[in-house]
C-alpha positions in Angstrom: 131.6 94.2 97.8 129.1 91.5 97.0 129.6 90.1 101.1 127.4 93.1 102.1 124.7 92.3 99.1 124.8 88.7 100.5 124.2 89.4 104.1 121.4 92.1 103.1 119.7 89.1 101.5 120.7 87.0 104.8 119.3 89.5 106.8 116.0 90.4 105.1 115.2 86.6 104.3 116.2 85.9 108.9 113.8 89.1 109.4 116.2 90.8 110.9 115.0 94.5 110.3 117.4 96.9 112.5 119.9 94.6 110.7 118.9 95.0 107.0 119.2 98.7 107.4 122.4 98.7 108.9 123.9 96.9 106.3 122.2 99.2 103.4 123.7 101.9 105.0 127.3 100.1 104.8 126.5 99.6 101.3 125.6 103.0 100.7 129.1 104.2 102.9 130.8 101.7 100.6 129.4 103.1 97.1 127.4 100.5 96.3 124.7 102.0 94.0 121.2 101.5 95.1 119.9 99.7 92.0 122.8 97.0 92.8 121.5 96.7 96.7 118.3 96.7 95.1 118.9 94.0 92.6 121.5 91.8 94.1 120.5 92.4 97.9 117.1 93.6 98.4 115.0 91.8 95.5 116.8 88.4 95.9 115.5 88.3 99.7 111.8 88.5 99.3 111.9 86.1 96.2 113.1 83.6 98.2 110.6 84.8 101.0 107.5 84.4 98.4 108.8 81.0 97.6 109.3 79.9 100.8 105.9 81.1 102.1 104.4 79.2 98.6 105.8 76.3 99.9 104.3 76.5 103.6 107.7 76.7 104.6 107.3 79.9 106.5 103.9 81.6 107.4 102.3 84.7 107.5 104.6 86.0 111.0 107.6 85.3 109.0 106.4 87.0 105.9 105.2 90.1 107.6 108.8 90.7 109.5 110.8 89.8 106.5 108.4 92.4 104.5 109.7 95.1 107.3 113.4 93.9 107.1 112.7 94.6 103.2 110.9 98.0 104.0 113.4 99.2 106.4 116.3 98.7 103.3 114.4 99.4 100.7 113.0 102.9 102.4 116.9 103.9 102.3 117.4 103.6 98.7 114.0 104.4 97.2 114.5 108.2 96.5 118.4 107.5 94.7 116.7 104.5 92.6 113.5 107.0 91.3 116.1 109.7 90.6 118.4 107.4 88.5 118.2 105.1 86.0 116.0 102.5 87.4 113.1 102.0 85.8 109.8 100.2 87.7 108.6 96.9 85.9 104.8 98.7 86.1 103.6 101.4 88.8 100.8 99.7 91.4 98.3 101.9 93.1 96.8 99.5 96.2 94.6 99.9 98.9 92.2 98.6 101.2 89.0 100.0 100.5 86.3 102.0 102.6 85.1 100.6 105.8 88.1 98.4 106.4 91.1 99.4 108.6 93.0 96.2 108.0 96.7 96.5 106.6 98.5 93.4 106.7 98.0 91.6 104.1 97.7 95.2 101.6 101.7 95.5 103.2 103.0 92.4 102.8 101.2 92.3 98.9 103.1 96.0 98.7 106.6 94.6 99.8 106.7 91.6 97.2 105.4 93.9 95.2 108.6 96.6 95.6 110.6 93.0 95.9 109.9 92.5 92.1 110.5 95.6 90.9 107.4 97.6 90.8 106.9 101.1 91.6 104.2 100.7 94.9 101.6 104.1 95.7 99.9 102.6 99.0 97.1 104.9 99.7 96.4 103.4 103.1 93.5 102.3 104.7 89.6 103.2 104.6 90.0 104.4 100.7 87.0 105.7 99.5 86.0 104.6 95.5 86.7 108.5 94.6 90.0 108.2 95.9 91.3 105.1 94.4 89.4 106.6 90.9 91.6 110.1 91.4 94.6 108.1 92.0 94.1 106.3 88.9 93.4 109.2 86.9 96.2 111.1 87.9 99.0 108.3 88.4 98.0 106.3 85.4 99.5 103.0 87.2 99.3 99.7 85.4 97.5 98.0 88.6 94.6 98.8 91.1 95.3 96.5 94.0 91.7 96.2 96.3 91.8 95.2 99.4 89.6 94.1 102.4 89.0 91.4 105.8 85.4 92.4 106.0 82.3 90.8 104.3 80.8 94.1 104.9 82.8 96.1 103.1 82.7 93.5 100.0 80.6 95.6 97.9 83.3 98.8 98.2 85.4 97.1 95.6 82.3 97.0 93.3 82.1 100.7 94.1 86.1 101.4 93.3 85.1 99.3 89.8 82.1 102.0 88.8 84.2 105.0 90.1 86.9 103.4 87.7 84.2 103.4 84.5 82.4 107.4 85.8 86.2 108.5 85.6 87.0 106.8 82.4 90.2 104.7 83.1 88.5 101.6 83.9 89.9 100.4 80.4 93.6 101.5 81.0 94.0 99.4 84.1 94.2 96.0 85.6 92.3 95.7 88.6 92.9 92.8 91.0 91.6 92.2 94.4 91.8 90.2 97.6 91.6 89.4 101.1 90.3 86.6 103.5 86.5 86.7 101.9 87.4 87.3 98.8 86.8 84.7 96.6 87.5 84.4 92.4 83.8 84.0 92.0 83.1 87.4 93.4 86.1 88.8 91.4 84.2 87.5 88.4 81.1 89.2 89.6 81.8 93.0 89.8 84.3 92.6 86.6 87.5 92.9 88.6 90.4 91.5 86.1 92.0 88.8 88.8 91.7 87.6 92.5 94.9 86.6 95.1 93.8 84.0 97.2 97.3 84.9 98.9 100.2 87.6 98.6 102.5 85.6 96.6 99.7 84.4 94.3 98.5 88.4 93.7 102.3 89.2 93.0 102.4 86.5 90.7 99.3 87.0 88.2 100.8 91.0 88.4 103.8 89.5 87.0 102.3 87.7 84.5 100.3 90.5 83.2 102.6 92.6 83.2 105.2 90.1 81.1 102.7 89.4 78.8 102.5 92.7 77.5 
């Protein structure tokens, strides 16, 4: 039983993503139960990914397949684990905001994410500040991930912020944001709670904000 679990990690971890699905539908076929594929398969994977892209070890290529790998078994089991008994660390809403059409680093940040155990509502690209402040209000989520490659569309995260405040859930959220401009300083600026200068470093303030709580 745990061979399967161990080459789902394998797999995930060698982005092997036709693979990775394969084998959670063995698991599945062998009555595995999702959160165990989850935990002991699927979660273990991009851990070590996050780690080994920390370390420089891997780069952005290798992250973005692995995140797929993950997806691609993780996509299999989502509806079993939200109609069971697993329960999300926190529920993320994340984004990148209007003006920008960019998705790679919002995915591979919404991968680790679902990697540690957090319930992940990706509202795409191009999200205007009213949708991101609807979400919010109706979702309730723990998290508003922002997200942009464009020095031009900068200032939509300042936007999201006051839609945030109009709508009155500014104070029942963490917001963090990033992206390749995206600095701390500017984080500090428009009142956004944290900045990611990377994925792995995003996933891991989440985590401790969440823990801390």
């Amino acid at each position: 039983m745990s061979d399967v679990l161990e080459q789902i990690k394998d797999a995930v971890i060698a982005m092997k993503v036709d693979e990775s699905s394969k084998l959670v539908q063995q698991a599945l076929k062998n009555n595995l139960k999702a959160i165990d594929i989850l935990n002991r398969g699927l979660i273990p994977s991009l851990k070590t990914v996050g780690e080994k892209f920390k370390k420089d070890e891997i780069f952005l290529p290798e992250v973005m397949l692995s995140a797929r790998a993950f997806k691609a078994g993780f996509d299999l089991i989502k509806t079993a684990l939200l109609a069971g008994d697993y329960k999300p660390k926190a529920k993320v809403v994340i984004g990148t905001v209007a003006g920008d059409v960019h998705d790679i680093g919002k995915n591979i940040v919404a991968a680790l994410l679902e990697g540690n155990g957090y319930q992940v509502i990706d509202l795409g690209v191009n999200v205007p500040a009213v949708k991101f402040a609807e979400t919010a209000t109706k979702e309730s989520p723990q998290i508003l991930g922002l997200s942009t490659l464009l020095t031009t569309t900068m200032p939509e995260m300042e936007k999201v912020i006051a839609a945030l405040e109009k709508a009155g859930v500014r104070n029942r959220l963490k917001v963090i944001i990033g992206g390749a401009p995206v600095t701390k300083e500017y984080a500090d600026r428009i009142e956004a709670d944290g900045f990611g200068a990377d994925a792995q470093e995003g996933v891991e303030l989440i985590n401790r904000w969440i823990d801390s709580k």
